[in-house]
N, C-alpha and C positions, 0 to 999 in steps of 0.2 A: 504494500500500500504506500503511494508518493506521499511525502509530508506537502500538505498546503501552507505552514506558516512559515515565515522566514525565519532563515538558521539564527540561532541566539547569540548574543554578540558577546565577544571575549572581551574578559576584562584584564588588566594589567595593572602592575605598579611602579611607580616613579624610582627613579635613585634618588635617596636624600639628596636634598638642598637646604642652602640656609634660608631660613624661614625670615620672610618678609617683616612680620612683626613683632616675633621676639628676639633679640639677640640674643647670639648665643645656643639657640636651638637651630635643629633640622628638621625638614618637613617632608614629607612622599605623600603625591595623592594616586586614588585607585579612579581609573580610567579607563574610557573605553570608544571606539571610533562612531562616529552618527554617520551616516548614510546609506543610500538606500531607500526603498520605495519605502519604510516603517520609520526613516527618521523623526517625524514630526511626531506619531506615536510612542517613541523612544523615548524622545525629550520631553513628550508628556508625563511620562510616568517617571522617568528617573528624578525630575525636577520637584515630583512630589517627594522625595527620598534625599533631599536635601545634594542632589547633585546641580552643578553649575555647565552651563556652557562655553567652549572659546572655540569658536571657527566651528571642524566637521568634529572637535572632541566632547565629551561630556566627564568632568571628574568630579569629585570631592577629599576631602581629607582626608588622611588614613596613617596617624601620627602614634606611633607608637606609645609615648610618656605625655602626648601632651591631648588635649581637645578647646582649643582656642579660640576654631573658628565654626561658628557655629551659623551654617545655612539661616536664612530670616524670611520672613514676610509676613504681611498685614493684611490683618481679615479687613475687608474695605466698610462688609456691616457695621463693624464696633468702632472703625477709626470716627473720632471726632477731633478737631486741630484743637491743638492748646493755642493763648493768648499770643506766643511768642510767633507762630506757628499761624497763625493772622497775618499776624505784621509782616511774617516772611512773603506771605501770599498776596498781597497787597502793596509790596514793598516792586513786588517783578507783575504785576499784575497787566502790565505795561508790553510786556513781552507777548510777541505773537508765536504761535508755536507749527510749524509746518510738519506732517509727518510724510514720509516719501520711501521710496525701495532703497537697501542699503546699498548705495553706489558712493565712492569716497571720492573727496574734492579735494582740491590744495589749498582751500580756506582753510577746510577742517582738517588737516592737517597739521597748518601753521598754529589752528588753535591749541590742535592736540599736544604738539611739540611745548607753546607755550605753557600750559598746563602742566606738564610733567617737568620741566625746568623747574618750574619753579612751587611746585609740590611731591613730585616723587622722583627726585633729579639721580638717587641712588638703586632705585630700583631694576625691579626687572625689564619694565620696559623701555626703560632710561634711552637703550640704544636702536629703538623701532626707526627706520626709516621710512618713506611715502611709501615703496613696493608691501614692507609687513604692516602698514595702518590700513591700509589698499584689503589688505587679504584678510586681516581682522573685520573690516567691515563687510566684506563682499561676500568671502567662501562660507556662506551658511545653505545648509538644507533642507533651515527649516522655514516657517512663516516668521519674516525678520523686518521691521521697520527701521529707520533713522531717523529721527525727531530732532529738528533745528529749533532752538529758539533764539529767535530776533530782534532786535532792537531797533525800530523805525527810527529812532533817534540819535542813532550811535556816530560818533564820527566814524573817517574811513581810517579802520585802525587795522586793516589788513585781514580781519576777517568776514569779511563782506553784513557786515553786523550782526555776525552772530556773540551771541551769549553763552550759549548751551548748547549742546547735543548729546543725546542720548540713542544709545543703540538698544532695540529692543525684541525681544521674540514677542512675540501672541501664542500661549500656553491654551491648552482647552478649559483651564480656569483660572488666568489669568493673567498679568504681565508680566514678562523676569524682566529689570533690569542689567540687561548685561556687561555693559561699558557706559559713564559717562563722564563727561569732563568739560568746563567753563573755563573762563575768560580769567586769569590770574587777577586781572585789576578790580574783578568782581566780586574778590572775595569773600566783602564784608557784606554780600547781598546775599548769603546764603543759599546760593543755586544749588546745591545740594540737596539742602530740603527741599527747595521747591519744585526741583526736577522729582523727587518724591509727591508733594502734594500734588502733583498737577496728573502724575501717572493714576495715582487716587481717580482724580474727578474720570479722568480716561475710562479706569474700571469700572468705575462707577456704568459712563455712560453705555460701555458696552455689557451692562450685566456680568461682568465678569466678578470674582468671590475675593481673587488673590491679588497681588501685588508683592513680586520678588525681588528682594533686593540685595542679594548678594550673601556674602560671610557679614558677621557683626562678631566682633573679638573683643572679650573681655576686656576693658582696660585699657583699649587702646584710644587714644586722644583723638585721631583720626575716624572713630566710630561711634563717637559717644553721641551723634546725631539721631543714629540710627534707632535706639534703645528709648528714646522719647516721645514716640509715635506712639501712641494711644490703638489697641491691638493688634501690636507685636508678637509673633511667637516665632520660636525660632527647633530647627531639627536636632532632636536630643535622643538618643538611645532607641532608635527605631522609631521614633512617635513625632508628630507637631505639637508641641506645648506651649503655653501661655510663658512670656520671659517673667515674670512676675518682679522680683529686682533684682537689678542688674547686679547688683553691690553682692550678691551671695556667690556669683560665681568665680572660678578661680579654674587656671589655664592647666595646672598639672591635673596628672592623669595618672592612676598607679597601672604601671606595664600588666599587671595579672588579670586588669580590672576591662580588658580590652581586647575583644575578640582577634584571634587568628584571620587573616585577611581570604583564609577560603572559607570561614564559616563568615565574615561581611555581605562575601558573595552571594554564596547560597541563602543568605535574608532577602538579597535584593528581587521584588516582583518586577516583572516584564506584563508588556503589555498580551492581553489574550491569557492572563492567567499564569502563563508560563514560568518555568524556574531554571534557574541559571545551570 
């Protein structure tokens, strides 16, 4: 008897690397390739499982001593904005937001460059040129947007007035946030948030449940935005739970306390039921 469903995708793991947010640590994530006629199905369901997307891959963490980064997203029913969280909304409200097929420009490039200059100048993607900003924004296979936001009033400051940009899949419940990045001299306008709030009104308008925003890591000054958003939960030990406060959690992780990366596996659902 032929099988009808497509072969199950293999998964692998990283060689340690130093880990982006704590020093001093190593990180490895469990990964695995997207495409194919089931990619879009793929990334529905692993994205419920606290996996992330970059290009044709899909990974998450898989850190032996530590669990730091912890998958998030916001039920859009329970979000309500805080006071602060107004003002940010209101602050860019000014902003016109376009959304288009992910094709990459040399505006957005030059933003993107400026952007990591002058907030993650030591990172990993410190050294991306136009060709790998190109492929990040392009080679996806699944349902992917690019979202510009604009500034009618902007001088001509080299990015054709953009503000923001956000790259984004469309999930069958709801939006991941997969890349975004603003204007350095805007800093103080919280485009952060707002590229958050605004993804909100988006799920909103399309019925959608979710809103994904990436890792949120304990402690790190860089994320503390994240953890402010009124229903927040984030991916913890098999399950979505409520973040409840943030202030209880802590990065280390006892090694025993941490499943073997083939029994990670064998937890993970596929789509149709399926087991790895």
């Amino acid at each position: 008897m032929r099988h009808t469903l497509p072969i199950a995708p293999q998964f692998y793991v990283t060689a340690p690397q130093p880990c982006p947010y704590l020093d001093g640590r190593m990180e490895r994530k469990l990964f695995t390739a997207l495409q194919g006629e089931g990619a879009e199905q793929l990334n529905d369901s692993l994205s419920k499982q606290g996996f992330r997307r970059s290009q044709n891959v899909l990974y998450r963490p898989s850190c032996a001593e530590c669990s730091a980064c912890l998958s998030a997203r916001i039920r859009v029913a329970d979000f309500a904005p805080s006071r602060s969280q107004r003002r940010v909304d209101k602050r860019n409200g000014h902003l016109q937001r376009r959304a288009m097929s992910p094709w990459a420009t040399e505006e957005q490039f030059q933003l993107f460059r400026d952007y990591l200059d002058s907030r993650h100048a030591t990172g990993g993607m410190a050294d991306m040129d136009l060709f790998e900003f190109a492929a990040m924004v392009e080679e996806t296979p699944v349902r992917t947007r690019l979202i510009e936001y604009t500034d009618p009033d902007a001088p001509d400051d080299g990015y054709d007035g953009m503000a923001a940009v956000c790259l984004t899949d469309i999930l069958d419940d709801g939006l991941s946030m997969v890349y975004s990045f603003f204007a350095p001299e805007r800093q103080k306008h919280s485009l952060g948030t707002y590229l958050i709030l605004d993804h909100i009104a988006i799920a909103r308008e399309m019925g959608l449940p979710y809103v994904y925003l990436g890792y949120w890591v304990p402690g790190s000054p860089k994320m503390d935005y994240k953890a402010k958003f009124k229903g927040l939960e984030i991916y913890r030990k098999g399950a979505w739970q409520d973040i409840g406060d943030p202030a209880q959690y802590e990065a280390d992780t006892h090694p025993l306390s941490v499943a073997p990366i083939a029994e990670q596996v064998a937890q993970i659902s596929l789509p149709g039921s399926r087991s790895v």
